[in-house]
C-alpha positions in Angstrom: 0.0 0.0 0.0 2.8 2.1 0.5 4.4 1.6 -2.3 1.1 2.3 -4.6 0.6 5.7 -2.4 4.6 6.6 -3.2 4.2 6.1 -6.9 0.8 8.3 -7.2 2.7 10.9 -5.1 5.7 10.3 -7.9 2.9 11.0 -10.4 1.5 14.0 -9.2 4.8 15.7 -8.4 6.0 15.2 -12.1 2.9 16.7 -13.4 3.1 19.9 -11.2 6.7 20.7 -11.6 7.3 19.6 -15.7 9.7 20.5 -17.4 9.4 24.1 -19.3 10.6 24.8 -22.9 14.3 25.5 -23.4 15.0 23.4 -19.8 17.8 21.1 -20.5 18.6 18.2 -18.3 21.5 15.3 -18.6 20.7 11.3 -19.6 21.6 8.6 -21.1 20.3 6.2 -23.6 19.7 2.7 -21.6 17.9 0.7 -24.7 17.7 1.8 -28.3 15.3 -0.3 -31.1 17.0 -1.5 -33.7 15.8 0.6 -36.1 16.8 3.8 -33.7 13.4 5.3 -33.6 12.7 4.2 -30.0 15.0 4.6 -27.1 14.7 4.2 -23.5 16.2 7.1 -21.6 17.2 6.6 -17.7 15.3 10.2 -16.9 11.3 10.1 -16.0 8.7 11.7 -14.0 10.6 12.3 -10.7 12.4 14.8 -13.5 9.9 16.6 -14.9 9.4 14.3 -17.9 6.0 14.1 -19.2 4.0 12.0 -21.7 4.0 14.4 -24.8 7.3 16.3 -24.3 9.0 16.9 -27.0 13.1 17.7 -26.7 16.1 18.1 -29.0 18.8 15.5 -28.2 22.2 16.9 -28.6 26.1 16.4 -27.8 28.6 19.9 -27.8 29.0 19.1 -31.4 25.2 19.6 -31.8 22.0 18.2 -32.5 21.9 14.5 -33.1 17.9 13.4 -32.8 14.9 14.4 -32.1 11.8 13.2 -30.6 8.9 12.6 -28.0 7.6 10.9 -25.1 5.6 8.2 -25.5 5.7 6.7 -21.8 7.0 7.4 -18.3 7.7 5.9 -15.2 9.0 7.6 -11.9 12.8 7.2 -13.2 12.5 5.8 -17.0 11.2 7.4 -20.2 10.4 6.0 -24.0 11.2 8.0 -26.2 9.7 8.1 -30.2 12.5 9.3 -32.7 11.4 11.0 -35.2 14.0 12.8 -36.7 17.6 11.5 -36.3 20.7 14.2 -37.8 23.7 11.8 -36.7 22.8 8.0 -36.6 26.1 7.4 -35.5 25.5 9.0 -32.2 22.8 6.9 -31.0 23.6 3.7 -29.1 23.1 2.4 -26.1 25.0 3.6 -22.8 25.9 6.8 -24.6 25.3 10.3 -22.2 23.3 12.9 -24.1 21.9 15.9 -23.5 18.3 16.7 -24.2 16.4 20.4 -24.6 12.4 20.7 -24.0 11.2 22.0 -27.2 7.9 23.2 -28.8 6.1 20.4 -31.1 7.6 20.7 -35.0 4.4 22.3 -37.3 4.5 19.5 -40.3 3.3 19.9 -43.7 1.9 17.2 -46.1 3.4 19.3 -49.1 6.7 18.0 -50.5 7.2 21.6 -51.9 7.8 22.8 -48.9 9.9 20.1 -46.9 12.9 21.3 -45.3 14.6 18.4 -46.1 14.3 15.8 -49.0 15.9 12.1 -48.3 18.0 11.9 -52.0 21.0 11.5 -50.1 21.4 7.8 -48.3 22.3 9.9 -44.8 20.5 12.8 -42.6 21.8 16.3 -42.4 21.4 18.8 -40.1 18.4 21.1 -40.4 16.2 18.3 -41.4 12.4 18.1 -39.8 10.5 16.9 -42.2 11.9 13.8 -44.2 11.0 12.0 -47.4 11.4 8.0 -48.3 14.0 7.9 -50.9 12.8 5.9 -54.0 9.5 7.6 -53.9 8.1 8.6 -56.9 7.0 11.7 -56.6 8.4 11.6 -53.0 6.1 10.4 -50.1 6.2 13.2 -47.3 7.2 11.4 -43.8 6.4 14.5 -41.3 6.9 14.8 -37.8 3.2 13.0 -37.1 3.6 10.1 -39.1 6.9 8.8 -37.8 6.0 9.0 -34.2 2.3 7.1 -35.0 3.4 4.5 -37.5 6.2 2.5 -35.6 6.9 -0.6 -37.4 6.2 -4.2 -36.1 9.7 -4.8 -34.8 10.3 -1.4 -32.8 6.6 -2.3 -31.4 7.6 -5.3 -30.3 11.1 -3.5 -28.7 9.2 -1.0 -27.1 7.1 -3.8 -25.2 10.6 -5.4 -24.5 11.7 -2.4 -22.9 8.9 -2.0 -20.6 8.7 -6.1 -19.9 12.3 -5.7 -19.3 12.3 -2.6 -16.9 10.6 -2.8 -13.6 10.3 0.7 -13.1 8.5 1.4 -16.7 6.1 -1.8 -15.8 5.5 0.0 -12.1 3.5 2.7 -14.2 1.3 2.7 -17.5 1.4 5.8 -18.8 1.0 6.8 -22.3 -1.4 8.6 -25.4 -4.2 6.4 -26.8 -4.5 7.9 -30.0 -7.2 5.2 -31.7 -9.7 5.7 -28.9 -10.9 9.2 -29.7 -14.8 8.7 -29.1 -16.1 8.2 -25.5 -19.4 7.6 -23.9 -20.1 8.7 -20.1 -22.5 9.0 -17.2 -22.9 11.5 -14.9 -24.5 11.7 -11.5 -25.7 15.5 -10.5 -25.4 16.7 -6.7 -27.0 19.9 -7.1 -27.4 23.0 -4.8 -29.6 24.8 -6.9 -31.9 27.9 -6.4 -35.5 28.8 -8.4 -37.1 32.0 -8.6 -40.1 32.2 -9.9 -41.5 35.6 -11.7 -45.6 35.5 -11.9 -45.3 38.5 -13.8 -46.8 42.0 -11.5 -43.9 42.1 -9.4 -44.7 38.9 -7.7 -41.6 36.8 -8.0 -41.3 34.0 -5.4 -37.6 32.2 -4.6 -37.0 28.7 -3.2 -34.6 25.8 -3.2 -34.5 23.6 -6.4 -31.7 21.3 -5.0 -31.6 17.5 -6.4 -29.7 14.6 -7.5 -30.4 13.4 -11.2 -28.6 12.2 -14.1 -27.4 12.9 -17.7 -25.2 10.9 -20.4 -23.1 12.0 -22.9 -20.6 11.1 -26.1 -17.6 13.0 -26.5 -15.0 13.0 -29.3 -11.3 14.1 -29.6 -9.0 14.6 -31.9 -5.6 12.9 -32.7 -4.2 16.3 -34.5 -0.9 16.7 -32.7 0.6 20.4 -33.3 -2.9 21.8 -33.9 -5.7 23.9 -31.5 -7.8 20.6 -31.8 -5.3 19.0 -30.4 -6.4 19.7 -26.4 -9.9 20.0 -27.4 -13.2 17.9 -27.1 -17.2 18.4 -28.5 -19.5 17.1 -26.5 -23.1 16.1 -27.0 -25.4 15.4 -24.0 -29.1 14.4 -22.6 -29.5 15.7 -19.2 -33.3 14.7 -17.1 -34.1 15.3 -13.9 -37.5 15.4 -11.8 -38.2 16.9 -8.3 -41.3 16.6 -6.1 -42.2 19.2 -3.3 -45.2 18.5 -1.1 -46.8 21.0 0.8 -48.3 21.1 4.7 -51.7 20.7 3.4 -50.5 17.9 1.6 -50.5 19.2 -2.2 -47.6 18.5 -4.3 -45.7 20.0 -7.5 -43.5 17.7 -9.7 -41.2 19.3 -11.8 -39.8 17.0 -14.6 -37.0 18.9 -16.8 -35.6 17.0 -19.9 -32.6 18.7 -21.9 -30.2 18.6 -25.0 -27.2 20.1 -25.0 -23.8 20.8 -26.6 -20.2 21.9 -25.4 -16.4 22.5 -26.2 -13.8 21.7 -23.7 -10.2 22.7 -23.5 -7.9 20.1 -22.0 -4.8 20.8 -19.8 -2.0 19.2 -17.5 -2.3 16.3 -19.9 -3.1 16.2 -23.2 -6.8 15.1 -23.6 -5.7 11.2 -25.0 -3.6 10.6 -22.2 -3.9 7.4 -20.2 -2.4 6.7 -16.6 -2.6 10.4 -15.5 -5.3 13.5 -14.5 -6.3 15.4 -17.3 -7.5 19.1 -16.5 -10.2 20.6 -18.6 -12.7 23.6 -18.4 -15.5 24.5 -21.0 -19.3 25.6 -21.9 -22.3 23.8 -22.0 -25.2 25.1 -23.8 -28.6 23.6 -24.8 -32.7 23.3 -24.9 -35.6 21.2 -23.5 -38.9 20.8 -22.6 -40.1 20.9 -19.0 -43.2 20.8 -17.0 -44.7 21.4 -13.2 -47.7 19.4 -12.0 -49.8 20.4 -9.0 -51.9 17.6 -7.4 -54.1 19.9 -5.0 -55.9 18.8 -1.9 -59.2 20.3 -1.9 -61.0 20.7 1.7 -62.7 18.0 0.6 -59.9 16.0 0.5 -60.4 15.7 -3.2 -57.4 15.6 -5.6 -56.8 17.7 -8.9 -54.1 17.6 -11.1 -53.0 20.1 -13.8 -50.1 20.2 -15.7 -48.5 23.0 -17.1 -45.8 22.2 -19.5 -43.2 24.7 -20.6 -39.6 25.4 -22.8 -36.3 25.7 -21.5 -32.9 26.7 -22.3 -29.4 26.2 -20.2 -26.3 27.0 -20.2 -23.0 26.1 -17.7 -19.5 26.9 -17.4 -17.3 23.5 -16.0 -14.1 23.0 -15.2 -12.8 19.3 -13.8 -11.0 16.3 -13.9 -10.2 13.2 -15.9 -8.7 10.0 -15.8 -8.3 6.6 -18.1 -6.8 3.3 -18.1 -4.6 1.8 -20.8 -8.5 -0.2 -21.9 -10.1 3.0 -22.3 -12.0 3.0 -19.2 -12.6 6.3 -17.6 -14.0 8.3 -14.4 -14.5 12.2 -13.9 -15.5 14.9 -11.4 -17.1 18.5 -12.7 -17.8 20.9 -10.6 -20.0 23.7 -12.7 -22.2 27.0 -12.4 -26.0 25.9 -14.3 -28.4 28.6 -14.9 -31.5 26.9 -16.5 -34.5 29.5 -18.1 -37.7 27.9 -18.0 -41.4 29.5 -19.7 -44.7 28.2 -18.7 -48.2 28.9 -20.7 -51.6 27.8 -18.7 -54.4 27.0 -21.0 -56.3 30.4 -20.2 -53.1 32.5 -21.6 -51.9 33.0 -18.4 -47.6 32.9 -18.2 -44.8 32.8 -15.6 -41.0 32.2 -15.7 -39.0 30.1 -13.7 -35.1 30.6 -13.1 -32.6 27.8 -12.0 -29.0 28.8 -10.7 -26.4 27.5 -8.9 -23.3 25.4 -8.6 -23.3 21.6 -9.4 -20.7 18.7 -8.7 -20.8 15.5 -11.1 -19.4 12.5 -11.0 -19.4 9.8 -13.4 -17.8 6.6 -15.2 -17.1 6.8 -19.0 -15.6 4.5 -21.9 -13.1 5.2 -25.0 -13.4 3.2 -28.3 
């Protein structure tokens, strides 16, 4: 138990204090693939080292690779290569330097590649390389060669984290085929209603309940663009409340909405597995809703009317996610709702009905 509570601690302290571009830190290369585009570096989270960092690896005679991380561990890092300016130069055991830098832009337009493979070797300067014998020349960029390992350096990169206790203490890493998820959320709300008669006669009260809503969301695997951290959500949202009286009338309130939102992802990119994922957004929608009041006569006879109405939403969330390797997820929100409802009665009569307040959710979800 200790250990489990001294490797989330591990996690969370490499998350706060990561690395910041142009920070340069000292490693070596324990395990390189065969092919050289995948490297196991003796550096991880306890250094700053985060899934998605990108760094320049270099010696005083310059640049010799570049690349990004594709899984961490406390004190272990793999590493995707995809760009490599002196092949020479990596090897196992061999002490490197690396620099945080900014993901490369990459273009799918030959024209404008800064670096075109009609030589057998790689020179300096290169970020975007073509496969020699093309014809016309096939554009490798930046994206490509980190997402399209080949079978052997897959089957390396499980070796190396078979082979390493510390990378098989940890799972972390970027899903990037499961970008469509489906989720359930359980409201706790502390909500207050006003309602407005129309006159001046506006009456407030507590709307607080516990209801539900479920939701798909997709991402996008777009790495150097906005879409990148961000996520479009589609969602139905019901809930129903019951207030009885003294006398022993009741209202029931049933709300049923449709809604859409954008979220921004932080801390981790939004694909991540193995670590919290930040986000914040808006939530926006419409619905139908209706109140029914069973009154208590003093005959002891019960009525019933119901009066249905519109309604339109909106919320501003910010919260927390986290996924297994499987695609398995959980999250908590917490949000402000504000919720207009309109209500007609059959003799033209109207009133409007305000909802406001904070809400926390909780809920399980699922990646495919």
């Amino acid at each position: 138990m200790k250990k489990i509570f001294l490797l989330i601690s591990i996690v969370f302290v490499g998350q706060i204090f990561a690395l910041e571009i142009d920070e340069k830190l000292t490693t070596r290369f324990l395990k390189v693939s065969s092919t050289k585009k995948t490297v196991l570096l003796n550096r991880g989270l306890e250094d700053g080292l985060v899934v998605g960092d990108h760094a320049k690896f270099f010696l005083t005679t310059g640049v010799i690779a570049r690349g990004v991380v594709v899984k961490a561990s406390p004190t272990r890092t793999i590493w995707s290569i995809y760009r490599i300016v002196n092949d020479n130069a990596v090897f196992p055991d061999k002490v490197v330097n690396i620099k945080i830098t900014k993901p490369i832009d990459t273009t799918q337009d030959p024209s404008k590649s800064l670096y075109d493979n009609s030589n057998s070797t790689m020179t300096a300067g290169t970020e975007v390389m073509t496969i020699r014998g093309d014809s016309p020349p096939r554009v490798r960029t930046m994206e490509s060669e980190r997402n399209r390992l080949s079978r052997e350096d897959r089957d390396e990169l499980a070796t190396m984290v078979d082979g390493d206790n510390s990378m098989s203490m940890i799972g972390t890493g970027i899903n990037e085929n499961k970008t469509i998820e489906v989720y359930g959320l359980l409201h706790l709300n502390s909500l207050t209603s006003e309602v407005d008669e129309g006159e001046g006669d506006i009456f407030t009260g507590n709307n607080s309940t516990i209801d539900f809503s479920l939701g798909i969301e997709k991402y996008f695997n777009m790495p150097g663009s906005f879409l990148e951290r961000m996520s479009f959500s589609a969602l139905i949202h019901h809930a129903t409340k019951s207030v009885t009286s003294v006398q022993g009338s009741q209202i029931n309130n049933e709300v049923t909405e449709f809604g859409v939102g954008a979220f921004y992802h932080y801390i981790a990119p939004p694909l991540s597995y193995g670590r919290i994922i930040g986000f914040s957004g808006l939530s926006l929608g419409v619905g139908s809703v209706s109140d029914t009041f069973d009154l208590l006569s003093v005959t002891s006879t019960q009525t019933s009317q119901t009066v249905p109405g519109s309604s339109s939403f909106f919320s501003v969330a910010t919260g927390i996610k986290y996924f297994t390797r499987g695609g398995f997820g959980a999250r908590a929100i917490l949000d402000y709702y504000q919720r207009s409802e309109s209500y007609e009665f059959e003799n033209g009569d109207n009133f409007t009905k305000s909802v406001t307040g904070p809400r926390l959710m909780l809920g399980l979800s699922y990646r495919f």
